[in-house]
KEKOL-269179 format. One record per residue (C-alpha): x, y, z negated; residue in one letter; residue number from 0; chain. Coordinates in nm, 4 decimals, padded with zeros to 6 digits. Layout:
BEGIN
+----------+----------+----------+------+------+-------+
!     east !    north !       up ! tigu ! rodo ! torro !
+----------+----------+----------+------+------+-------+
!        X !        Y !        Z !    A !  NUM !     A !
...
+----------+----------+----------+------+------+-------+
# end
This chain:
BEGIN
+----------+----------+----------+------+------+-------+
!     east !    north !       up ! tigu ! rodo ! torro !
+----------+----------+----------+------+------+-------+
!  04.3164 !  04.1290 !  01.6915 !    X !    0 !     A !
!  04.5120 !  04.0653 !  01.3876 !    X !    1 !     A !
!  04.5584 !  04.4285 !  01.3050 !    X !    2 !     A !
!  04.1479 !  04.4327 !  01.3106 !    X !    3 !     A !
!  04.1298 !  04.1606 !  01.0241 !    X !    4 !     A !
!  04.2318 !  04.4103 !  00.7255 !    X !    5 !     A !
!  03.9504 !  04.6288 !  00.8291 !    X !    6 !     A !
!  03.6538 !  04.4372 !  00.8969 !    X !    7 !     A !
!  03.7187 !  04.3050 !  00.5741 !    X !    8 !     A !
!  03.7137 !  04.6066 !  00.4446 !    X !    9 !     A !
!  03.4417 !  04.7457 !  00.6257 !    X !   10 !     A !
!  03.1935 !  04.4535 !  00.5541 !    X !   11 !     A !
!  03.1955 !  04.5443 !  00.1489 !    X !   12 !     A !
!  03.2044 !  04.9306 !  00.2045 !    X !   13 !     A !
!  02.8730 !  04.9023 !  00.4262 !    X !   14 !     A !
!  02.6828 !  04.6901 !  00.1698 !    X !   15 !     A !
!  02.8055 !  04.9723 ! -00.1137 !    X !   16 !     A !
!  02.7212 !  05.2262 !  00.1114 !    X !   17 !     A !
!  02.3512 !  05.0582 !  00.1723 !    X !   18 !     A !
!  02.2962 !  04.9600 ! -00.2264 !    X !   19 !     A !
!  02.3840 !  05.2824 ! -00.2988 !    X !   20 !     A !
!  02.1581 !  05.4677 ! -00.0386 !    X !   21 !     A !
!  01.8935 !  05.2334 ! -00.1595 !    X !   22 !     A !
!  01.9157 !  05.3296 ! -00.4804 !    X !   23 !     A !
!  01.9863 !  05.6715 ! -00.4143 !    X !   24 !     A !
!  01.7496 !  05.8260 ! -00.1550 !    X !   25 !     A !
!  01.4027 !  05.5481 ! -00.2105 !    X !   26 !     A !
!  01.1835 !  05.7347 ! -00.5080 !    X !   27 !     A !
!  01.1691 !  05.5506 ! -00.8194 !    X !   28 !     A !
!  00.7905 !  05.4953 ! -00.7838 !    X !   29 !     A !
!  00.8486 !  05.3422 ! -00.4166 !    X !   30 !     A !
!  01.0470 !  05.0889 ! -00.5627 !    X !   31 !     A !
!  00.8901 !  05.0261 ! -00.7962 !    X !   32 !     A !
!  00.5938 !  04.9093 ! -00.5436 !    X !   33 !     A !
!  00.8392 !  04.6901 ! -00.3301 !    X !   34 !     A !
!  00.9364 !  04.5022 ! -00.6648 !    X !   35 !     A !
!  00.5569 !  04.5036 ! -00.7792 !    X !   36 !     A !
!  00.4485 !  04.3498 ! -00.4370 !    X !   37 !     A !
!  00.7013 !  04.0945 ! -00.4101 !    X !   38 !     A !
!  00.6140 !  03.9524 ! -00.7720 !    X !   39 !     A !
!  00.2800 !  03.9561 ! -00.6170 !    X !   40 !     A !
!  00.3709 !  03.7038 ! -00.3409 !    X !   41 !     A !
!  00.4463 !  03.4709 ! -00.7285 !    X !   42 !     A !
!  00.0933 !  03.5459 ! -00.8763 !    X !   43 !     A !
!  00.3025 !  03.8300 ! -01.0993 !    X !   44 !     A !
!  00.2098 !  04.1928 ! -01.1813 !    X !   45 !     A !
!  00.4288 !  04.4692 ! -01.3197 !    X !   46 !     A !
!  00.3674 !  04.7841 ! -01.4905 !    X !   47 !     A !
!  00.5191 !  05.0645 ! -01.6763 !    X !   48 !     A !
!  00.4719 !  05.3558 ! -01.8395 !    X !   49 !     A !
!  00.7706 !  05.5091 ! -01.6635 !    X !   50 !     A !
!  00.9838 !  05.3931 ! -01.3992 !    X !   51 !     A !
!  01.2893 !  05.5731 ! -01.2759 !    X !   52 !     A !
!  01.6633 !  05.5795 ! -01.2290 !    X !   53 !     A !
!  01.9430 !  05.4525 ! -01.4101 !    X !   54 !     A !
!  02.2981 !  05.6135 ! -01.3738 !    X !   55 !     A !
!  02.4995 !  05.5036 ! -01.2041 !    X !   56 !     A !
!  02.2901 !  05.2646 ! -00.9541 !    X !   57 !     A !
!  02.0112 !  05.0920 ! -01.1226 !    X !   58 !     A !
!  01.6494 !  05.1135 ! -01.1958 !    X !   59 !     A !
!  01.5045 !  05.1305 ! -01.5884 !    X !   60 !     A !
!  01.1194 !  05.1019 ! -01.6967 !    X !   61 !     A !
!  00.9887 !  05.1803 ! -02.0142 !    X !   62 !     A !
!  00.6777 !  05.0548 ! -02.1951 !    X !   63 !     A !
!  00.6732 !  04.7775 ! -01.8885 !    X !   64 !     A !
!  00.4084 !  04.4402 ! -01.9119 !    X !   65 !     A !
!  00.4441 !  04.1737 ! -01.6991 !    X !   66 !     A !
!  00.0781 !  03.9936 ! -01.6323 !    X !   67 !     A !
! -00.0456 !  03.7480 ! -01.4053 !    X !   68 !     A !
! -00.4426 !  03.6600 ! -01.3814 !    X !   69 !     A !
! -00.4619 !  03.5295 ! -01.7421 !    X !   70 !     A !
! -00.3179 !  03.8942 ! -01.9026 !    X !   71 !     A !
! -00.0160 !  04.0322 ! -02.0081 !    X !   72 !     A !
!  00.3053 !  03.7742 ! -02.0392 !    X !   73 !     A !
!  00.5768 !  03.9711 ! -02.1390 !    X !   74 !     A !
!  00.5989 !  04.3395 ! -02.2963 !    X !   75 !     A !
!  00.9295 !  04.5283 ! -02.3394 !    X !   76 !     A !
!  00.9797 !  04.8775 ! -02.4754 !    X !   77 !     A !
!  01.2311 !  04.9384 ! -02.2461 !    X !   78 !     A !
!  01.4150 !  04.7459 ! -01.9357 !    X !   79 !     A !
!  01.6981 !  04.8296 ! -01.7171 !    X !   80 !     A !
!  01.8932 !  04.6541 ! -01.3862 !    X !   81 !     A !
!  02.1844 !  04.7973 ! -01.2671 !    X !   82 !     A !
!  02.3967 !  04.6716 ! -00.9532 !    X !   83 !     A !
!  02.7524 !  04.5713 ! -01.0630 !    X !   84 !     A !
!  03.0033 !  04.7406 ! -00.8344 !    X !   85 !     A !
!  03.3239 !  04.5092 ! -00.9148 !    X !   86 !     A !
!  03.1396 !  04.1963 ! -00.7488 !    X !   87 !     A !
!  02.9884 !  04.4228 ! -00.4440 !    X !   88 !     A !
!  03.3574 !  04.4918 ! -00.3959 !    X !   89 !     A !
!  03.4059 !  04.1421 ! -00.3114 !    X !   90 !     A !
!  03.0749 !  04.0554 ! -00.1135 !    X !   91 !     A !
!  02.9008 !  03.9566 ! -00.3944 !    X !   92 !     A !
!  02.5079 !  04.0721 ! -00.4658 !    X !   93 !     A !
!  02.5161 !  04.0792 ! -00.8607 !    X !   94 !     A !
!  02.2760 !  04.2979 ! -01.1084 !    X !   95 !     A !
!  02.2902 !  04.3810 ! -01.5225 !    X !   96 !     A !
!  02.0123 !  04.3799 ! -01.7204 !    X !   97 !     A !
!  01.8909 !  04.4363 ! -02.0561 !    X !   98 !     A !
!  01.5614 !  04.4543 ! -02.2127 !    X !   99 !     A !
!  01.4558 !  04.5618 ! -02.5862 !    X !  100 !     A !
!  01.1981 !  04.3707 ! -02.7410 !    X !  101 !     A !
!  01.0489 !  04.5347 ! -03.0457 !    X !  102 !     A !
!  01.3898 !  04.4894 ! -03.2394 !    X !  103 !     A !
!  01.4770 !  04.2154 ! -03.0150 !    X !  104 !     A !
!  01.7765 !  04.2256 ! -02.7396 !    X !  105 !     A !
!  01.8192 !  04.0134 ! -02.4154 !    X !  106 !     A !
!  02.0807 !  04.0669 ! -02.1479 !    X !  107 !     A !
!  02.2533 !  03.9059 ! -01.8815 !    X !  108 !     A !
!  02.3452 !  03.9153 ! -01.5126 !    X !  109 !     A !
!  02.2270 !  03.7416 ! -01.2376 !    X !  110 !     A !
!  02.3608 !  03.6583 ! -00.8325 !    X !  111 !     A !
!  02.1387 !  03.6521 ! -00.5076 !    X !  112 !     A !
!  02.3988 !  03.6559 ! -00.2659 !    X !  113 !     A !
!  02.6696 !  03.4309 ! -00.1744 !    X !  114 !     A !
!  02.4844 !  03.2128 ! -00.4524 !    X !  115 !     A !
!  02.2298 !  03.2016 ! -00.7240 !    X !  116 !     A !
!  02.3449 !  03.2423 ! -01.0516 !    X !  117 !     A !
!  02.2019 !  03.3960 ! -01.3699 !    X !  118 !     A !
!  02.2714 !  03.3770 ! -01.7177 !    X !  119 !     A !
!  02.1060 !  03.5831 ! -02.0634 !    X !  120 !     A !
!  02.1596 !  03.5907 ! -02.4227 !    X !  121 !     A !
!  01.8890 !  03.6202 ! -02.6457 !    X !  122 !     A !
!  01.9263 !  03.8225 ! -02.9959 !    X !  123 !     A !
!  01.6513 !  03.8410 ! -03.2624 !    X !  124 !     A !
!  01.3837 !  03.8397 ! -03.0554 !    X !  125 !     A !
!  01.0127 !  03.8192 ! -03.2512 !    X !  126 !     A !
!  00.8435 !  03.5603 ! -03.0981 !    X !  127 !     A !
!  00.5281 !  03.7561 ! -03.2145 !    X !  128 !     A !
!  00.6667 !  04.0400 ! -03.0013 !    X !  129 !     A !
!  00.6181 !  03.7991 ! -02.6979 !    X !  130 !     A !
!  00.2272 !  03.8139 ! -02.5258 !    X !  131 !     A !
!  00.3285 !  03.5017 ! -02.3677 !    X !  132 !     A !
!  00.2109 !  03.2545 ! -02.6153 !    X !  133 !     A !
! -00.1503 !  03.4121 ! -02.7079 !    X !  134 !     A !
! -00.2243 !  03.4555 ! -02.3299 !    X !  135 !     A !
! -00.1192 !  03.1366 ! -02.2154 !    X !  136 !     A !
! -00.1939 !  02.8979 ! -02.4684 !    X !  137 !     A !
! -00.3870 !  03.1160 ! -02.7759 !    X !  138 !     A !
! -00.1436 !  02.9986 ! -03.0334 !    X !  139 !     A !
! -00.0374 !  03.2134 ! -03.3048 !    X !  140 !     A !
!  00.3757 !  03.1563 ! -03.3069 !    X !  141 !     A !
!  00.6032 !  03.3545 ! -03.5110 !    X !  142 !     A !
!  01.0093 !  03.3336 ! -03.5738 !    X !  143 !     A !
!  01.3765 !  03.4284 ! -03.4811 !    X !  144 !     A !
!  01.4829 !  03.3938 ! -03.1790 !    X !  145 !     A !
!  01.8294 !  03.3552 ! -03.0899 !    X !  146 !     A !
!  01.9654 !  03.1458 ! -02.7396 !    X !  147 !     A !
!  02.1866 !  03.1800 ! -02.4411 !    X !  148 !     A !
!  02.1324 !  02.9946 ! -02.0737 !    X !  149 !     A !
!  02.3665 !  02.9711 ! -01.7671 !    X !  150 !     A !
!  02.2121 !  02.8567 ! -01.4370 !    X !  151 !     A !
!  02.3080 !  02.8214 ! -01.1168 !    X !  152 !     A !
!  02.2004 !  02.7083 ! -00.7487 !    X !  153 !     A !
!  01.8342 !  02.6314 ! -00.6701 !    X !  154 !     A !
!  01.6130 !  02.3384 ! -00.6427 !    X !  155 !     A !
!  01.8102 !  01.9865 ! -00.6225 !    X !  156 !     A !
!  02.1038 !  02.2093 ! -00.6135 !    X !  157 !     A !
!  02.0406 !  02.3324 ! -00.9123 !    X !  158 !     A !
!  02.3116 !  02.3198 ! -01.2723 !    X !  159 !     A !
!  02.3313 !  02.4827 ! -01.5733 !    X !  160 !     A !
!  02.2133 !  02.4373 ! -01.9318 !    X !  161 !     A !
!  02.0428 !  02.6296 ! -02.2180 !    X !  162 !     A !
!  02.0713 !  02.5992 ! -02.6196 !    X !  163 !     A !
!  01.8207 !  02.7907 ! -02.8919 !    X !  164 !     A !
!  01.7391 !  02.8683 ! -03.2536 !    X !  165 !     A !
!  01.4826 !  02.9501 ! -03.4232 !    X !  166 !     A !
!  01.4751 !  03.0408 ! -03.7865 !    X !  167 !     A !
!  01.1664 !  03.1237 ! -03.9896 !    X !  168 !     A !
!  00.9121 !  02.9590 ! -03.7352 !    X !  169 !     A !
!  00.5311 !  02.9046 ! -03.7340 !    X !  170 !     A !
!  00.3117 !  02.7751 ! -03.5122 !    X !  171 !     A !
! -00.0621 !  02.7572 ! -03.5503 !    X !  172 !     A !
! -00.3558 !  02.7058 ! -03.3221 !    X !  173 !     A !
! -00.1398 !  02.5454 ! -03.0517 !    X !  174 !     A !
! -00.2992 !  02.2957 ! -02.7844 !    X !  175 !     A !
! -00.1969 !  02.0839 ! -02.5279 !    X !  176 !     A !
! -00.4046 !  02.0368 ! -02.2217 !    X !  177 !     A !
! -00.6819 !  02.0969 ! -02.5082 !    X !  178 !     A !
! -00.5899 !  01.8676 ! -02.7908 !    X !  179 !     A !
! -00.4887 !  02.0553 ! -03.1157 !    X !  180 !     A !
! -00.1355 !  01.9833 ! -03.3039 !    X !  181 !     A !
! -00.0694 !  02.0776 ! -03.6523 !    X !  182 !     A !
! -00.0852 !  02.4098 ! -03.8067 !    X !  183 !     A !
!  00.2994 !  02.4153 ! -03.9702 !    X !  184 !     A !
!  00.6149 !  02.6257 ! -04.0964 !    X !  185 !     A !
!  00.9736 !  02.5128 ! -03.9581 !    X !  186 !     A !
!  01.2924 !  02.6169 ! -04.1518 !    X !  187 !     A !
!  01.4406 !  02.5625 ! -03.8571 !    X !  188 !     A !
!  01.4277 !  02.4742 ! -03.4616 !    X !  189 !     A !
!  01.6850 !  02.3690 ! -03.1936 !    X !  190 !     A !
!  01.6830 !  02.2987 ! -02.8605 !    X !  191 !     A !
!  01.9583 !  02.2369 ! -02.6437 !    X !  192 !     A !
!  01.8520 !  02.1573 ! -02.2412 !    X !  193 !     A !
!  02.0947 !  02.0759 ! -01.9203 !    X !  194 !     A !
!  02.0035 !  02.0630 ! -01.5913 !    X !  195 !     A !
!  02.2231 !  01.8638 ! -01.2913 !    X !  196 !     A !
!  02.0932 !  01.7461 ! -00.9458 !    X !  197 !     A !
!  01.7928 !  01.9698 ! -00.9839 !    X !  198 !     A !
!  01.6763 !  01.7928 ! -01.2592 !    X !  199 !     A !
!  01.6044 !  01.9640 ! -01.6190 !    X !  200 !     A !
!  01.6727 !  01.7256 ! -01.9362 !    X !  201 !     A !
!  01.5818 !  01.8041 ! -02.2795 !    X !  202 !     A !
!  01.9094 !  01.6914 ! -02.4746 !    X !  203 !     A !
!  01.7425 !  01.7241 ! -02.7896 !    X !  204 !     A !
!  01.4538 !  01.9949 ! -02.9315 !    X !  205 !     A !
!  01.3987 !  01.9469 ! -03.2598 !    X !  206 !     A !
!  01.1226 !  02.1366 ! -03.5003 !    X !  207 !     A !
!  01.2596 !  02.0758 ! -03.8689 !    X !  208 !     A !
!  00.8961 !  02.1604 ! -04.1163 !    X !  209 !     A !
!  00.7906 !  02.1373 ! -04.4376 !    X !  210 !     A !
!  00.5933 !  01.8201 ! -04.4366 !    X !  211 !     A !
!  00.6656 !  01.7470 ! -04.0845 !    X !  212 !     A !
!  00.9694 !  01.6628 ! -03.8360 !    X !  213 !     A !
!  00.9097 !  01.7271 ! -03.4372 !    X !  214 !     A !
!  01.0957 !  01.5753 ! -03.1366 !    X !  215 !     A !
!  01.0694 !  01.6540 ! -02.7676 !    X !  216 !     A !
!  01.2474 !  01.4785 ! -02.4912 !    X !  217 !     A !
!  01.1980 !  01.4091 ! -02.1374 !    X !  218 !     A !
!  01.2777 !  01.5809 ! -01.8615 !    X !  219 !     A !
!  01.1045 !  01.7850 ! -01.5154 !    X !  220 !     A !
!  01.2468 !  01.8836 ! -01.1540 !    X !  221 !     A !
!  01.3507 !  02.2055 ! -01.0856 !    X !  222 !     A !
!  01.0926 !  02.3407 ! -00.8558 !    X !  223 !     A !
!  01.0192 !  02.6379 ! -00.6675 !    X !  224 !     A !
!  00.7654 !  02.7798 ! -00.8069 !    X !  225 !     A !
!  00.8875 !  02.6482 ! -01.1476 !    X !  226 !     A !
!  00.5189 !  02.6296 ! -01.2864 !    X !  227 !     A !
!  00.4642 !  02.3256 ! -01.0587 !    X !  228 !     A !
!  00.7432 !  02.1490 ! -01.1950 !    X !  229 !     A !
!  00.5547 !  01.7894 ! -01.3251 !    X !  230 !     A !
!  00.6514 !  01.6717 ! -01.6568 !    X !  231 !     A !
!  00.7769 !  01.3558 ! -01.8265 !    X !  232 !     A !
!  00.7836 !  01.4644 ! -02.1803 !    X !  233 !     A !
!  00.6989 !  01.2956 ! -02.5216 !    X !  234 !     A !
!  00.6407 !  01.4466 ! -02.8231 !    X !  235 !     A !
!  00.7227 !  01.2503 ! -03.1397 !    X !  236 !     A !
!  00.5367 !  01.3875 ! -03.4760 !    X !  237 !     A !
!  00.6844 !  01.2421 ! -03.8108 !    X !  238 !     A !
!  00.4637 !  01.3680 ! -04.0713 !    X !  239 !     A !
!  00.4340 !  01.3649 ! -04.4966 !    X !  240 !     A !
!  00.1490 !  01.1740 ! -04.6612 !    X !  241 !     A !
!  00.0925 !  01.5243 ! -04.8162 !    X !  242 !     A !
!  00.1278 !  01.7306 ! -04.4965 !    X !  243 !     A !
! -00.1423 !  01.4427 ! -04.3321 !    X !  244 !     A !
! -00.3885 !  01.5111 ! -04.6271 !    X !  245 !     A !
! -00.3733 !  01.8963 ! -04.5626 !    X !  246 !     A !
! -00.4978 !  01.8133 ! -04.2060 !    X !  247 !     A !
! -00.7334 !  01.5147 ! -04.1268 !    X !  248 !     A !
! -00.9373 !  01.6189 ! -03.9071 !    X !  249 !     A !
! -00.6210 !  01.6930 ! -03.6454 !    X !  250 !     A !
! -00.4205 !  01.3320 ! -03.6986 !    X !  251 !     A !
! -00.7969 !  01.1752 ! -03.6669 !    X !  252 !     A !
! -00.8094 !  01.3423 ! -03.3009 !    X !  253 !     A !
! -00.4336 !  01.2043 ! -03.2652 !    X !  254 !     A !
! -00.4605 !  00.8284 ! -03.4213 !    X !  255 !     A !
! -00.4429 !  00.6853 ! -03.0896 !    X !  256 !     A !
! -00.0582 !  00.7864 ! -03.0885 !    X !  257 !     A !
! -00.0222 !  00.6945 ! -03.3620 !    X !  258 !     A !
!  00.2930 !  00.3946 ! -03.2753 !    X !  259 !     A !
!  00.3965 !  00.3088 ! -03.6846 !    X !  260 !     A !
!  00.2830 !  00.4122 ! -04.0115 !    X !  261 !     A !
!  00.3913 !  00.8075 ! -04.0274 !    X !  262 !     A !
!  00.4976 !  00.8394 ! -03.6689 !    X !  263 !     A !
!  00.3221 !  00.9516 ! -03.3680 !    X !  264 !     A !
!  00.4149 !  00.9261 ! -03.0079 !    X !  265 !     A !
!  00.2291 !  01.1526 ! -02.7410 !    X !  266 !     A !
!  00.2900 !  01.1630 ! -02.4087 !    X !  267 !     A !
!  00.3286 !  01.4957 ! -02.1918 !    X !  268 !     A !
!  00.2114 !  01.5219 ! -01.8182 !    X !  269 !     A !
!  00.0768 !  01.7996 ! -01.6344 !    X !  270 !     A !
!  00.3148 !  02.0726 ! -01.5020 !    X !  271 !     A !
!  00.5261 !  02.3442 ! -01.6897 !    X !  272 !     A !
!  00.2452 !  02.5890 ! -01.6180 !    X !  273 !     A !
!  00.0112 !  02.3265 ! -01.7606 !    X !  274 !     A !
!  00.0780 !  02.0711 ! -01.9644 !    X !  275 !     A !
! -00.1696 !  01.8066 ! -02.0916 !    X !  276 !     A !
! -00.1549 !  01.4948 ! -02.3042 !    X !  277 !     A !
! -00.2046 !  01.1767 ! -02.1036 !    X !  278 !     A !
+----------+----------+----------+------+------+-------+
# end
């Protein structure tokens, strides 16, 4: 029995290579391409591309691919690729690479399904123009740099990991919140830093730095499954100029209820990540 040992530990990683690679291998490009299409389904999700086929040496990459759900088109990459990583199948783990370009934008990472869940991505100069996400799901007009990295790991309460961005050159306009309008403004510069721990997410601090106006977010949400239903305890904090106030009446009218001292306003955030809406 003990001579056995060395090769059913052997054999157990050779036979999942052996499957990933006749998965990969053998399944046309298109057929996968529907089993990935109809499990995003199953999350509301659709995918398409322009092409979809192989990537040396085991991996799948799309090009001119949108990812929509009922309201339209979320994301848009020129091109994507996901390739298994052999060095972790070699010792039992499921891991994948991927990489996306984003007009001239660049995101990348890996990410674990099996023994555990674990994904991180870096973020380079991505447009937030280039992203459909904001104009479908909210109709705001947001522009700026993009630069961030996230680690995450485990699921639900479970869950661990944290998150920091930048943002240079921003602007927002035309954004709502469960309907109620916020400034139009331009922010040298934004941060946000976020943790999660006991499958709970906490904003550590997300700041908006403007001309004529200063923006704070805190709170927190659960990590949920799906992650849209997540509830939220946020509050936004507005700190606006006389002058910046002038420029826009009609909008801190519609928000003077917040308003907690001369110059600063304090809204609170409910709703769900999917939805948010000012209580």
């Amino acid at each position: 029995m003990k001579r056995r040992w060395p090769a059913v530990a052997l054999a157990i990683p050779a036979a999942i290579i052996i499957f990933a690679i006749s998965v990969i291998l053998f399944i046309p490009a298109r057929e996968l391409e529907g089993v990935i299409d109809r499990a995003l389904a199953e999350s509301g999700y659709t995918l398409r591309a322009a092409e979809f086929a192989k990537a040396l040496p085991l991996g799948l990459k799309a090009r001119q691919m949108e990812l929509s759900d009922e309201r339209g088109v979320l994301l848009r990459a020129d091109t994507a690729v996901v390739r298994l990583r052999l060095l972790p199948l070699l010792g039992g783990k499921l891991s994948f690479g991927y990489r996306a370009v984003i007009g001239g934008g660049d995101v990348h990472g890996v990410f674990s399904t099996s023994p555990g869940d674990e994904a991180n991505v870096e973020v380079e100069h991505l447009r937030l123009e280039d992203i459909p996400f904001f104009a479908t799901a909210t109709g705001a007009a947001v522009k700026g740099d993009l630069q961030g990295e996230a680690s995450f790991r485990g699921r639900g309460d479970k869950a661990a990991g944290s998150a920091r961005l930048e943002v240079k050159g921003a602007e927002l306009a035309a954004v709502k919140i469960g309907g109620m309008p916020l400034p139009d403004a331009s922010y040298d510069l934004v941060r946000g830093a976020l943790k999660v721990s006991g499958g709970k997410a906490v904003l550590e601090s997300f700041t908006l730095e403007g001309k004529g106006l200063y923006v704070r977010l805190r709170g927190d949400f659960p990590v949920t499954l799906p992650l849209g239903a997540a509830p939220l305890d946020l509050t936004l904090e507005l700190m606006p100029k006389p002058e910046f106030m002038e420029k826009q009446k009609f909008v801190f009218l519609l928000l003077a209820k917040y308003l907690v001292t001369p110059g600063a306003y304090r809204i609170p955030v409910r709703g769900t990540l999917a939805n948010p809406a000012i209580q």
